[in-house]
Backbone as JSON, one array per atom type, in Angstrom:
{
  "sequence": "XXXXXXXXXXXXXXXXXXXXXXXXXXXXXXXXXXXXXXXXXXXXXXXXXXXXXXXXXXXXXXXXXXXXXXXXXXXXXXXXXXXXXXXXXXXXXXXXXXXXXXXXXXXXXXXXXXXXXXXXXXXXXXXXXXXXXXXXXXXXXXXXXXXXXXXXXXX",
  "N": [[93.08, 98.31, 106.16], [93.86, 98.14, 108.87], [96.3, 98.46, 109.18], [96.22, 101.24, 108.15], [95.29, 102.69, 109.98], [96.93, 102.07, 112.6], [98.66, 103.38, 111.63], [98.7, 106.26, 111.23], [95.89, 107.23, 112.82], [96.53, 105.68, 115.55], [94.84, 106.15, 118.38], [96.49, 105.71, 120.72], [98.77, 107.09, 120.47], [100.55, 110.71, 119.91], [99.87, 113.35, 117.71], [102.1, 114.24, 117.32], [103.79, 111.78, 117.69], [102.89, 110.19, 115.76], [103.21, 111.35, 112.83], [102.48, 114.26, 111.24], [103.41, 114.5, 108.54], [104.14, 111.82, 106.51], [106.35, 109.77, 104.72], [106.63, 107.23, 102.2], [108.94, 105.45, 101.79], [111.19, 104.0, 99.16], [112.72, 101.7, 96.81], [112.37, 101.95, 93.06], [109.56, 100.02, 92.04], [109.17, 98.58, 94.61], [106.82, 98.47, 95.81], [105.76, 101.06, 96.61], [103.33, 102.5, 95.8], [100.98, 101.29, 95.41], [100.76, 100.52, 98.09], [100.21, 102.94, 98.99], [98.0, 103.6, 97.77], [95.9, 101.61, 98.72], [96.4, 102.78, 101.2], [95.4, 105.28, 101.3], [92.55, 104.45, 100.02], [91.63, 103.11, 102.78], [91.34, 105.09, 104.2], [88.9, 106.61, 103.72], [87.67, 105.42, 105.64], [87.92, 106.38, 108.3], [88.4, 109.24, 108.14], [87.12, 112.57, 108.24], [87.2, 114.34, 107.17], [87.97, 115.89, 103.58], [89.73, 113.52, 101.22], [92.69, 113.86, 99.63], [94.2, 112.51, 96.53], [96.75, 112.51, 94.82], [98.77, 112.68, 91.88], [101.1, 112.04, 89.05], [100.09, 111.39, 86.76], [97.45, 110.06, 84.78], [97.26, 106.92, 85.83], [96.24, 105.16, 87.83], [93.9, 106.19, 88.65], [91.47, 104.35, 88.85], [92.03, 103.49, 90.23], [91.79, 104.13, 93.27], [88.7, 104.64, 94.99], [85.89, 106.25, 94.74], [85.59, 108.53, 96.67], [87.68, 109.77, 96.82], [89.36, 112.53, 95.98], [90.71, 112.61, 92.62], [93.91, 113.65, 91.75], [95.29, 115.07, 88.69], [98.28, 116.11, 88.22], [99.81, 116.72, 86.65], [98.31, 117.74, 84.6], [98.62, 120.98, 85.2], [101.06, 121.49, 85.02], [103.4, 121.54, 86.7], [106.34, 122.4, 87.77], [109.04, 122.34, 89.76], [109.94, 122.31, 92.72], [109.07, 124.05, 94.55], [107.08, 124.88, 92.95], [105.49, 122.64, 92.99], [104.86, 123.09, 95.92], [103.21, 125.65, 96.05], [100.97, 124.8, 94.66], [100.43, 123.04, 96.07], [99.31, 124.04, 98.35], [97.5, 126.04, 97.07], [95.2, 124.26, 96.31], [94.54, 123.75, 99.23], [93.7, 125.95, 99.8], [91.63, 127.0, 98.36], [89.66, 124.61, 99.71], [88.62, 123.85, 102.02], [88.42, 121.89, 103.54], [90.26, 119.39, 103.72], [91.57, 116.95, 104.6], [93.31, 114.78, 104.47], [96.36, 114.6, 102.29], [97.7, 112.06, 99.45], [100.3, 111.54, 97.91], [101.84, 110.67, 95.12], [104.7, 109.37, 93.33], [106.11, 111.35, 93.75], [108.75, 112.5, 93.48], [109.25, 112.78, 90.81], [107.05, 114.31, 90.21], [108.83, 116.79, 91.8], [110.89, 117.0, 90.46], [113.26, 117.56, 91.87], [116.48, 116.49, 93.16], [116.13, 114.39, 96.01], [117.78, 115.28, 98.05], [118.08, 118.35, 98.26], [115.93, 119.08, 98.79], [115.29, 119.09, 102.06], [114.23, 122.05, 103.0], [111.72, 122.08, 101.8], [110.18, 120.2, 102.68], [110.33, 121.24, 105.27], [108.67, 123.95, 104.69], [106.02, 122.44, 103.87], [105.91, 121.07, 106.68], [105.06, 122.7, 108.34], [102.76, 123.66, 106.99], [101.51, 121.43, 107.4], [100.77, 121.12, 110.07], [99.74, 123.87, 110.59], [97.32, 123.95, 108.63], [96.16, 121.35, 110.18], [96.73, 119.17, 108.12], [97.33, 115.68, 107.02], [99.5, 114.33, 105.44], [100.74, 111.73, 103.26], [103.41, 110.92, 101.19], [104.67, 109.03, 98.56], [107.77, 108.34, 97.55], [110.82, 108.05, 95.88], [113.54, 106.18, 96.11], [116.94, 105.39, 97.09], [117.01, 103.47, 100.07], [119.29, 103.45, 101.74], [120.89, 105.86, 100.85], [119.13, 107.79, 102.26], [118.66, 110.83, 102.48], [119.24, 112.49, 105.72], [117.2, 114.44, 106.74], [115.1, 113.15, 105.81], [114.52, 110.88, 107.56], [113.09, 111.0, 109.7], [110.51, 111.31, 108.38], [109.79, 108.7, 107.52], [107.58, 105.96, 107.02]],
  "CA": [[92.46, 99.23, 107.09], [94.48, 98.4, 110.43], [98.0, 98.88, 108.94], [96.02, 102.64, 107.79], [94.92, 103.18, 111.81], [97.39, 102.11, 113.3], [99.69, 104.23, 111.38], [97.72, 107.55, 111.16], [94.91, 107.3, 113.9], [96.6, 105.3, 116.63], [94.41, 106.74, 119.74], [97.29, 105.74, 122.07], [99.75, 108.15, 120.28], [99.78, 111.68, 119.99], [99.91, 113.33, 116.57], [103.74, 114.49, 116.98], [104.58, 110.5, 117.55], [102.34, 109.72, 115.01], [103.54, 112.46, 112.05], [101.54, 114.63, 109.88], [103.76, 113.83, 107.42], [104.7, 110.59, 106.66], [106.97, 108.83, 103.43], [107.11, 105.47, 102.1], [110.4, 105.43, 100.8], [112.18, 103.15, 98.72], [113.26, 101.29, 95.21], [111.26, 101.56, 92.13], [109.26, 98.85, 91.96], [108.71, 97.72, 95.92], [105.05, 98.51, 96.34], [105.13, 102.53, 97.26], [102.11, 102.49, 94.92], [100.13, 99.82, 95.99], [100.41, 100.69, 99.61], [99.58, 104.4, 98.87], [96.35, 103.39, 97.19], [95.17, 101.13, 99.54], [96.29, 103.51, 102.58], [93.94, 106.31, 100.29], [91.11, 103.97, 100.19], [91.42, 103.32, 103.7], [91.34, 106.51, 104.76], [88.03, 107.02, 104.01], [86.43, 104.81, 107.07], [88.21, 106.77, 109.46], [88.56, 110.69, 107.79], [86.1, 112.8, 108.42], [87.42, 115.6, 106.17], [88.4, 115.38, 101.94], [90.44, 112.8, 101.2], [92.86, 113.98, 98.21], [94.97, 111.55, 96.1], [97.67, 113.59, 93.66], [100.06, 111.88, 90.66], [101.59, 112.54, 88.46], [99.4, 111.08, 85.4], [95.74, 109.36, 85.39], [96.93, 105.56, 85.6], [95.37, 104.62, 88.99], [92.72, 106.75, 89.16], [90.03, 104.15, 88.72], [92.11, 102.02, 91.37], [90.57, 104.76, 94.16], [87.27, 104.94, 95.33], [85.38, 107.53, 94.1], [85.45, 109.45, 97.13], [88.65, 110.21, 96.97], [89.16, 113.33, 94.98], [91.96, 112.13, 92.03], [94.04, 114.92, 90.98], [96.4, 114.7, 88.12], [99.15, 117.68, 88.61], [100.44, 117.27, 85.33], [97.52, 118.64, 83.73], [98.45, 121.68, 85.6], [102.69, 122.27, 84.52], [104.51, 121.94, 87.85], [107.65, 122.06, 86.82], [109.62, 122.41, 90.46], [109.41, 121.87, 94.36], [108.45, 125.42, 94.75], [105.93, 125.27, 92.43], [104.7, 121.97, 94.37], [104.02, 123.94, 97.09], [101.87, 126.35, 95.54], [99.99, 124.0, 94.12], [98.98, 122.19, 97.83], [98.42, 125.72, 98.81], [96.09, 126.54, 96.28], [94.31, 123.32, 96.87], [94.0, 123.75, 100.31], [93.43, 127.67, 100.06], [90.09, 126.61, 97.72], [88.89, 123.6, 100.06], [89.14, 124.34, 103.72], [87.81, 120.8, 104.28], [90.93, 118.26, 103.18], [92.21, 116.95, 106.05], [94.47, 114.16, 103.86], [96.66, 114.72, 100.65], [98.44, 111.27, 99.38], [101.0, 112.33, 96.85], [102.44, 109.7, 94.29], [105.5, 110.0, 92.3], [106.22, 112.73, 94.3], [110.14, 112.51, 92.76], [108.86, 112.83, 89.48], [106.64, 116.18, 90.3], [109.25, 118.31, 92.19], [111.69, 117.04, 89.31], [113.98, 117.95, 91.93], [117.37, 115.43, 94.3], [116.05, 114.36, 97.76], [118.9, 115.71, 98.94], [117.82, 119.31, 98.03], [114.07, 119.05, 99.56], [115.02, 119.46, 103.35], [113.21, 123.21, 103.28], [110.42, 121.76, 101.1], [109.54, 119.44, 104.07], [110.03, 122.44, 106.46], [107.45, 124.31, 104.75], [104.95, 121.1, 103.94], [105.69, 120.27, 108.06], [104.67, 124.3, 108.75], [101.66, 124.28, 106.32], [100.53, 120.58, 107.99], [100.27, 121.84, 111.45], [98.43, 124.97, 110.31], [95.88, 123.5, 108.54], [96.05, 120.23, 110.21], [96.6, 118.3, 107.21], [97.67, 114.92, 107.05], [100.45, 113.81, 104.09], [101.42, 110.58, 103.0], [104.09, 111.14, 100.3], [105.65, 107.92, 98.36], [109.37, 108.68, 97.55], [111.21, 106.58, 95.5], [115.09, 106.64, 96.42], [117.88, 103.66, 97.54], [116.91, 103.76, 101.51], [120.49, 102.9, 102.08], [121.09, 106.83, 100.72], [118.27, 108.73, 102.77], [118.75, 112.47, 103.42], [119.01, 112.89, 107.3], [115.95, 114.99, 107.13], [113.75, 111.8, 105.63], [114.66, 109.43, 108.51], [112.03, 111.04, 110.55], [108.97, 110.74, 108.23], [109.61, 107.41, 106.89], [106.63, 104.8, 107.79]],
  "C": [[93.25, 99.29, 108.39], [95.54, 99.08, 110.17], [97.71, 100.75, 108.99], [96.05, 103.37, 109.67], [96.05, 103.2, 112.84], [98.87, 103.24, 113.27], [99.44, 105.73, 111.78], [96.71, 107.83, 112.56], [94.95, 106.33, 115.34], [96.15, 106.13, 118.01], [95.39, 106.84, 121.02], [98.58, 106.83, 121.92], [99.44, 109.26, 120.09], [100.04, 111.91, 118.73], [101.76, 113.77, 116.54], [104.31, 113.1, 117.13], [104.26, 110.26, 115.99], [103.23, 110.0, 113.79], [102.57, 112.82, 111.1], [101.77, 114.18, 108.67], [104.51, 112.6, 107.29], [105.12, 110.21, 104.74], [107.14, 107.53, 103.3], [108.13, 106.0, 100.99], [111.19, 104.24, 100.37], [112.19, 102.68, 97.13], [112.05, 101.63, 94.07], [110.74, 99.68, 91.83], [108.97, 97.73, 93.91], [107.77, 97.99, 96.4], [104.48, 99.57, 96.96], [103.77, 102.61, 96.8], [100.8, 102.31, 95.47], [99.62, 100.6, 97.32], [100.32, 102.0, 100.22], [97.92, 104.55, 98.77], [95.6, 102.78, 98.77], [95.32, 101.79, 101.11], [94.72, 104.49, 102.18], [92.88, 105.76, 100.92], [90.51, 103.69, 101.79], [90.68, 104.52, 104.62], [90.07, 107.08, 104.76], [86.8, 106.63, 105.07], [87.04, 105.37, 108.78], [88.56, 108.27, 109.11], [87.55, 111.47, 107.77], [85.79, 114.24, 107.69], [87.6, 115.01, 104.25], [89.65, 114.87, 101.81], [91.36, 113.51, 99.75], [94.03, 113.01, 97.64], [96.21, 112.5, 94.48], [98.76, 112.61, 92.79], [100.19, 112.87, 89.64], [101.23, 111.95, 86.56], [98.12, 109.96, 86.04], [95.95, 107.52, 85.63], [96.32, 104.54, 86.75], [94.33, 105.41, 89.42], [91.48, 105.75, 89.47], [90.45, 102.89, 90.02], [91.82, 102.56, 92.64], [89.23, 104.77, 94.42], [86.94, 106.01, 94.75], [85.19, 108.8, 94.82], [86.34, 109.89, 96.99], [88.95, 111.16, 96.37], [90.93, 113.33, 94.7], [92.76, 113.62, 91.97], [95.44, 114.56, 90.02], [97.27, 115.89, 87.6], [100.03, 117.3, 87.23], [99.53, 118.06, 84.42], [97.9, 120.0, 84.2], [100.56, 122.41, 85.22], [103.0, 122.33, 85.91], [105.32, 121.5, 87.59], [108.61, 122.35, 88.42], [109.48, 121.83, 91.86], [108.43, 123.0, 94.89], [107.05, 125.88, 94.04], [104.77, 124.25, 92.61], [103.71, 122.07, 95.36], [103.28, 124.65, 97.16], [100.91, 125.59, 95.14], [99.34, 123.51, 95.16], [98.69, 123.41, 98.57], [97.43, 126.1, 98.59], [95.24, 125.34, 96.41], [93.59, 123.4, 98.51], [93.2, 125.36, 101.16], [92.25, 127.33, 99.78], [88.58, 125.65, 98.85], [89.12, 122.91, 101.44], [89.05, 122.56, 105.04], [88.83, 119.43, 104.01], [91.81, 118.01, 104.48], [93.71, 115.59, 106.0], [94.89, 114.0, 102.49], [97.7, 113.68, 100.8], [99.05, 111.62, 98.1], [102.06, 111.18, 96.17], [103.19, 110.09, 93.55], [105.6, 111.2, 92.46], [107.63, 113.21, 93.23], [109.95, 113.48, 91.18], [107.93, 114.2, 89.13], [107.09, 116.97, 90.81], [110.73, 118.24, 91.34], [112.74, 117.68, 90.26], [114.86, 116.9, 93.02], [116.31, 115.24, 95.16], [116.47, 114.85, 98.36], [118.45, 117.04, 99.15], [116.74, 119.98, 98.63], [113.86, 119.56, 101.1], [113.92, 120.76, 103.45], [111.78, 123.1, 102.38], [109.65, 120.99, 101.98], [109.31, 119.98, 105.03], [108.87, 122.89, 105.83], [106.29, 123.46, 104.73], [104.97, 121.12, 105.37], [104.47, 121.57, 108.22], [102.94, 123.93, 108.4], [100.6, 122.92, 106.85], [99.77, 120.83, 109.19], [99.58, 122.61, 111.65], [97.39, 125.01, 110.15], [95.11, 122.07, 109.29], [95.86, 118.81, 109.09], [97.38, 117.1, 107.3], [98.59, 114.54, 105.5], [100.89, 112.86, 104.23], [102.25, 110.81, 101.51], [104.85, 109.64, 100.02], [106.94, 108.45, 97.52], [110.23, 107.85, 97.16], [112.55, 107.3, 95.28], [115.53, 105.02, 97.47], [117.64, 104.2, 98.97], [118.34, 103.95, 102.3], [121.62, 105.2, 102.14], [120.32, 107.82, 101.02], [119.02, 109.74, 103.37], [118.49, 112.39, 105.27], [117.57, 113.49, 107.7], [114.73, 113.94, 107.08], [113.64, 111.27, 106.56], [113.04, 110.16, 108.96], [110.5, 111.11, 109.8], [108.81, 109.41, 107.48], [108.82, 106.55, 108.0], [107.3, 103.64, 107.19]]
}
């Protein structure tokens, strides 16, 4: 719960220190997962909007709370980055009330480099600010080889 506050809802920062969007980036296997979930679950003693949790298949669904609303974007064929983005569009077009989407195995649903993504993060920044949505994206890539554009939402 603190690590979630102090990241997200630090009162002493403003939300451009803070970032709407934020990545945990690094190796397969060093605990993006983990410390996605338990940000998630957090999230609901201090969110006051719909919490949403997105992967890329059902195998932690039951490791969320139940408020959290799961969603598993393979049932649905996104096959790009672009088609990504429609997808948190149409989620957020439907349900005016989500105020945080945590997005797992992100890599693995825009099936597309890191390197390539910079204007996929421009629009995601655009479409956070608009609606005020909050993103935590985990990102699994050698830190050592981060895109210039990542530095600035890595927590």
């Amino acid at each position: 719960m603190a690590f979630y506050r102090n990241m997200l809802y630090n009162r002493e920062k403003s939300k451009e220190e803070i970032g709407m969007i934020q990545a945990i980036y690094g190796k397969k296997g060093s605990g993006k997962t983990k410390r996605l979930l338990d940000m998630a679950n957090d999230a609901l003693k201090v969110e006051h909007g719909d919490i949403v949790f997105i992967d890329d298949d059902k195998r932690y669904m039951y490791d969320l709370r139940h408020e959290v609303r799961f969603v598993d974007a393979s049932e649905y064929s996104v096959k790009s980055a672009d088609m990504f983005l429609g997808f948190i569009y149409g989620m957020l077009s439907q349900n005016f009330d989500v105020t945080a989407i945590f997005i797992d195995a992100f890599m693995k649903l825009v099936k597309t480099d890191i390197s390539e993504l910079g204007d996929f993060f421009a629009q995601l920044e655009a479409m956070s600010d608009k609606r005020g949505v909050r993103f935590v994206i985990s990102v699994s890539g050698d830190p050592d080889v981060m895109p210039e554009f990542m530095r600035k939402y890595v927590i």
